[in-house]
C-alpha positions, 0 to 999 in steps of 0.5 A, a space after each residue: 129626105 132623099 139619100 138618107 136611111 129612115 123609116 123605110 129601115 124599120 119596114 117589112 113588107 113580104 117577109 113572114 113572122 113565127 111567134 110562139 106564145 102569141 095568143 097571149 097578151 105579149 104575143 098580141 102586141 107584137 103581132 100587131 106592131 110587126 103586121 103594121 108594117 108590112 109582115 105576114 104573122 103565123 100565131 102559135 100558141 098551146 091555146 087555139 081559141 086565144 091564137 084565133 083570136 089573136 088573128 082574128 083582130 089582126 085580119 080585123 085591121 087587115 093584115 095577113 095571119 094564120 093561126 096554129 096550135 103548138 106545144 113548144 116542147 114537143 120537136 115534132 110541134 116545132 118542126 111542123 109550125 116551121 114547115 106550116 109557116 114556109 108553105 103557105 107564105 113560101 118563106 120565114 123571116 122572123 121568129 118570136 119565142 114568146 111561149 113561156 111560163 112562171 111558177 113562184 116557188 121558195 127554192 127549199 122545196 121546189 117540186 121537180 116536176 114545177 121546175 122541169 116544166 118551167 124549163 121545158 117550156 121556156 128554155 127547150 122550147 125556145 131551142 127548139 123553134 130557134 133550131 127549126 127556124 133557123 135551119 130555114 133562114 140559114 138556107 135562105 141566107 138571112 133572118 131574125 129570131 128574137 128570143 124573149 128573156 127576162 130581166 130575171 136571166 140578168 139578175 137575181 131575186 128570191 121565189 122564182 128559181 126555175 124561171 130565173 134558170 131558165 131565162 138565164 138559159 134563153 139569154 146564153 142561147 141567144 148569145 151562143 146562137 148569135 155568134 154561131 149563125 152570125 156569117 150565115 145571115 141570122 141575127 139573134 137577139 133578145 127582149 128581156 122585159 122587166 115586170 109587164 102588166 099582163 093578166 098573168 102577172 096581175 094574178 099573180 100581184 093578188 097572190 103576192 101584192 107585197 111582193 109586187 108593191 116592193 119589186 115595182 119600186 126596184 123599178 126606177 121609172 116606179 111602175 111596171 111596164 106595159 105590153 105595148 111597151 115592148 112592141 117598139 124593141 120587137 120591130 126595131 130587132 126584127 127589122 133592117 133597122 138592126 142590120 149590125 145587131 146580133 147577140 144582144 138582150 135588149 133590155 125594156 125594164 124601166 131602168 131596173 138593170 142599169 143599177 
């Protein structure tokens, strides 16, 4: 309808998107929803062969993407993925932090070594990428970094302290980051997922299944989420659709924080 904003907010035709993690099942679907409307997508994950696969499918449905091996917790990693991001598209838009691990471990225990690898890589890493990237787009004047926490970093449960700190950590980031960069015309926010059924977290209910059987029913919707679920809040925050959003974890976890 002629004079009103409408789907045209959620396009993003020219501009290029950074996601970490995204050979992975999370990473995929993301990708994908952010090419179908227009982004040009750089893949970077530790395993080159999922990253490529990841390409492969999204070139296969005509989009624009390049894949790139990374390890989030090495600086020079993250400053190299920027840079390889901005020469070849000539510009980065969109970040997505979406490398991150889990490790279930009783508290009394834990290996130190267990935890500073969790932390390493989900809270670290995503500082890192956030600083590379957001140098770019603060010189640009505009971008978006979505950052992906956790259900886990807004409440508490027993047998993941690592990973409860460190997405309690990617939240604070976000907000710290949001406030930060809010007049330099990087908006960050955000996605933190209740339980996504991905073949990570389904190895791990064979581990655990009464675990699972009774952290599903935490769930109100009585089910775990899916990967394609999650695709809708990545476009709505990326896009200009959430022009006047920055600093806020939007939560996609089936009504489990809400009680």
């Amino acid at each position: 309808m002629a004079g009103f904003a409408g789907l045209d907010l959620f396009s993003l035709a020219g501009r290029v998107a950074l996601i970490t993690g995204g050979g992975g099942a999370i990473g995929t679907a993301m990708a994908g929803g952010l090419a179908s409307v227009g982004a040009a997508v750089v893949i970077a994950d530790r395993r080159l062969e999922a990253a490529e696969a990841t390409v492969a499918a999204l070139r296969d449905a005509g989009a624009t993407a390049e894949a790139i091996q990374v390890d989030v917790t090495q600086e020079a990693d993250a400053t190299r993925a920027v840079q390889d991001a901005v020469t070849r598209f000539g510009r980065l838009d969109i970040l997505i932090n979406g490398a991150g691990i889990g490790s279930r471990h009783p508290a009394e225990g834990y290996p130190l070594d267990r935890w500073q690898e969790v932390l390493d890589i989900n809270l670290t890493g995503t500082f890192l990428f956030c600083r590379e990237a957001g140098a770019v787009m603060l010189a640009a004047g505009s971008g978006s970094i979505i950052n992906i926490a956790s259900i886990a970093g807004l409440v508490g449960y027993n047998g993941n302290p690592a990973y409860l700190a460190s997405k309690g950590g990617v939240v604070q980031l976000t907000r710290a980051l949001a406030v930060e960069w809010a007049t330099g015309g990087v908006r960050v926010n955000a996605i933190a997922p209740g339980v996504i059924a991905t073949p990570m977290v389904a190895k791990q209910v064979e581990l655990e299944p009464d675990f699972y059987v009774t952290f599903r029913k935490k769930h109100p919707i009585d089910r775990f989420g899916t990967v394609e679920e999650l695709v809708g809040p990545a476009m709505f925050l990326a896009s200009d659709a959430a022009s006047f959003v920055t600093g806020h974890i939007l939560t996609a976890d089936g009504g489990y924080v809400a009680q």
